[in-house]
C-alpha positions as CSV (number, residue, x, y, z in Angstrom):
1,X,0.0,0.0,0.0
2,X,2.6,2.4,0.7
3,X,3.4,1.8,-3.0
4,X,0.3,2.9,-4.0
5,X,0.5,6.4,-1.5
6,X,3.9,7.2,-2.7
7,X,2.4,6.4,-6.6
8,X,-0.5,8.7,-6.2
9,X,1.5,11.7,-4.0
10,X,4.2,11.5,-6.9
11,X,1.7,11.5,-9.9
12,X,0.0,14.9,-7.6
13,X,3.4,16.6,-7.5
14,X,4.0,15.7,-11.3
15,X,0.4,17.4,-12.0
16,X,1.4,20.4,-10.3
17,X,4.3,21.2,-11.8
18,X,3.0,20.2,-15.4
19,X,-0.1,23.1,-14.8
20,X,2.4,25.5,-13.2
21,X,4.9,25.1,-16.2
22,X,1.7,25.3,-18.9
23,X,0.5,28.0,-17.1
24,X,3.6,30.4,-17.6
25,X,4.1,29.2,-21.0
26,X,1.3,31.1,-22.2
27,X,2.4,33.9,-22.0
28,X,5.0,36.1,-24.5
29,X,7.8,37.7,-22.8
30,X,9.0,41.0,-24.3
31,X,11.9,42.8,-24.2
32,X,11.7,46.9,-22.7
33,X,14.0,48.0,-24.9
34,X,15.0,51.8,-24.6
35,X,12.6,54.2,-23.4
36,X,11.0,57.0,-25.8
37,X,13.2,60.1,-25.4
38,X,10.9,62.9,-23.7
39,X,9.7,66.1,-25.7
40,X,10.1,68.7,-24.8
41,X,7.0,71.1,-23.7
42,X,6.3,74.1,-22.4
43,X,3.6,75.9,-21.7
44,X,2.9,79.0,-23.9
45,X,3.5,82.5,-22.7
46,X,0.8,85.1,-21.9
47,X,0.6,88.0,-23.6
48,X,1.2,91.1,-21.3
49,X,-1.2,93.3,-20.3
50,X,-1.1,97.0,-22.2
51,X,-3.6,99.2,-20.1
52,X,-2.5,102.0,-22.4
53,X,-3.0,100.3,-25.4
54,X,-6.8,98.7,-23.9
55,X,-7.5,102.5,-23.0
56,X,-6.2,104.3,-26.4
57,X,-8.5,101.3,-28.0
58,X,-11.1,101.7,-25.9
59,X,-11.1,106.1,-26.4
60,X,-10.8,105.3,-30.0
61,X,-14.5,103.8,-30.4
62,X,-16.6,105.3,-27.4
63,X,-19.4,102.6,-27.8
64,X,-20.6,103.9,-24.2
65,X,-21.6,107.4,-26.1
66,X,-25.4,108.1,-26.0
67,X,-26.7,109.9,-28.8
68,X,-29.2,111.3,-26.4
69,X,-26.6,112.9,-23.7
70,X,-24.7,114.7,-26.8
71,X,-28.3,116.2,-27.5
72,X,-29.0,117.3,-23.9
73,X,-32.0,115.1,-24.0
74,X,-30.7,112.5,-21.3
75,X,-30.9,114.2,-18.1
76,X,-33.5,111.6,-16.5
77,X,-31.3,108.7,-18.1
78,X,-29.6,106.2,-16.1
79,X,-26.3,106.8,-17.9
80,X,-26.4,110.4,-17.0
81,X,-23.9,112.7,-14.9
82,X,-25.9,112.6,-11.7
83,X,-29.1,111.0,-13.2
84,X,-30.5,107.7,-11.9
85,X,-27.4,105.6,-12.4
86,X,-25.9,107.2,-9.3
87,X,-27.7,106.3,-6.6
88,X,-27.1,107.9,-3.6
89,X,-29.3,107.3,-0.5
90,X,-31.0,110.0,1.4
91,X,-28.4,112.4,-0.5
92,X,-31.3,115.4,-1.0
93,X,-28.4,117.7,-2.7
94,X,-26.2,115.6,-4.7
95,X,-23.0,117.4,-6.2
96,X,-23.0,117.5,-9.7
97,X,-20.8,114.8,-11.5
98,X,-18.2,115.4,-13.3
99,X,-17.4,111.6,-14.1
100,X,-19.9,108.2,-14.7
101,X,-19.4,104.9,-14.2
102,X,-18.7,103.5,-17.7
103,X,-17.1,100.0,-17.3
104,X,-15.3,97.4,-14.8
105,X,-12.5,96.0,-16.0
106,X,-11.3,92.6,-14.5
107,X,-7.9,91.4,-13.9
108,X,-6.5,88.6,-12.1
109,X,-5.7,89.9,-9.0
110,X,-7.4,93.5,-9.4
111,X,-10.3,95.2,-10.9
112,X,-10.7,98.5,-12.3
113,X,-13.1,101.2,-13.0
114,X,-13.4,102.8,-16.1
115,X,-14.9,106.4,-15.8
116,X,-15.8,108.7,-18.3
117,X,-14.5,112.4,-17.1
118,X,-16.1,115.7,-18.8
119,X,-19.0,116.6,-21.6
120,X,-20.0,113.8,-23.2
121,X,-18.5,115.7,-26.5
122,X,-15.6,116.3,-25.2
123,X,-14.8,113.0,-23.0
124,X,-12.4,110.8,-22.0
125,X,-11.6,107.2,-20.1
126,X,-9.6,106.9,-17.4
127,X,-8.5,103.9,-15.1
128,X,-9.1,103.5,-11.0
129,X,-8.5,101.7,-8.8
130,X,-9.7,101.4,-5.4
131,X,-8.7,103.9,-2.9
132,X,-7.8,106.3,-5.9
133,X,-9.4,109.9,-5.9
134,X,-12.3,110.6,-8.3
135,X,-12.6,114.0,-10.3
136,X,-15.4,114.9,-7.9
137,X,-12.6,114.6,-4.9
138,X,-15.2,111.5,-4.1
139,X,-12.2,108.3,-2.9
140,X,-12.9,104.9,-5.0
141,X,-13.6,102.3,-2.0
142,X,-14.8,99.5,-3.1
143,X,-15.5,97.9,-7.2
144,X,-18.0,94.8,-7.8
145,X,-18.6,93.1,-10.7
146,X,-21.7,95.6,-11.8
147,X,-21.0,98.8,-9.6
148,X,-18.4,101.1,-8.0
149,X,-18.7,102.3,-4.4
150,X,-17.7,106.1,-3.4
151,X,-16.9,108.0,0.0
152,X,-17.0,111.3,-0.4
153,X,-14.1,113.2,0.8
154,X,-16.0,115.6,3.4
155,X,-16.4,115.3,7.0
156,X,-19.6,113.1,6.6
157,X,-18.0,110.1,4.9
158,X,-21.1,109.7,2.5
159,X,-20.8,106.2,0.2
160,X,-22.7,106.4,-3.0
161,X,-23.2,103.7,-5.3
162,X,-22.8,104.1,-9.1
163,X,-24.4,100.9,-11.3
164,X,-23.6,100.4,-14.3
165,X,-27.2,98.0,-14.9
166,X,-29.7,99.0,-13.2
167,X,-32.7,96.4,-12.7
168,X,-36.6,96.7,-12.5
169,X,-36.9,96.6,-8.9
């Protein structure tokens, strides 16, 4: 009997190492060989930023310019010196402006405010930035996406708001 036990535990070893030895020769080795050289990549370069060049651009077209303000029909109109699109709260005297809101300009890392100073014949666009002084001696404290914030530069410390949309409220 120990015949047959040493027959049968041989014939299990030889089974094993006949699947082991199938299984592995299934599969195709392949070399590595050399690795693919690298390319070389960079990212591209941003253009820099000409504020000048924007602004000259920018004076060159005058798409803010209303039609109606050069007539001296626009008084009650929101883009007006001093008409709705400044909106001042409890202000029952508001100076005259000299400037209006006319764009916000977005940068990463700041934000402008593009004014319009004088007549709107005779106009032009200048750049702020917060805590800069407005023609009206008002101080720039604050720019959003759709308005500009202004402290006036008396002992009161009045804030006024400027739009530049103004919603059906």
């Amino acid at each position: 009997m120990t015949t047959w036990i040493r027959l049968a535990v041989l014939s299990g070893v030889a089974a094993l190492v006949s699947a082991f030895l199938g299984w592995q020769a299934g599969q195709i080795s392949v070399s590595a060989g050399a690795p693919p050289a690298p390319t070389p990549w960079e990212l591209p370069s941003r253009p820099t930023e000409d504020t000048a060049r924007d602004l000259a651009i920018l004076n060159a077209r005058h798409p803010w310019t209303n039609p109606l303000l050069a007539a001296g029909a626009g008084a009650g109109l929101p883009g007006a010196a001093g008409g709705a699109g400044a909106a001042g709260a409890g202000a029952s005297n508001p100076k005259p402006a000299v400037w209006r809101l006319a764009g916000i300009v977005q940068r990463p890392g700041e934000d402008f405010a593009l004014i319009v100073v004088g007549e709107p014949g005779a106009a032009k666009l200048e750049y702020r930035r917060v805590g800069d002084s407005l023609p009206d001696g008002s101080t720039l404290v604050q720019i959003t996406a759709d308005n500009a914030v202004t402290k006036s530069a008396g002992s009161t410390g009045e804030q006024r708001v400027y739009w530049l949309f103004r919603g059906k409220s």
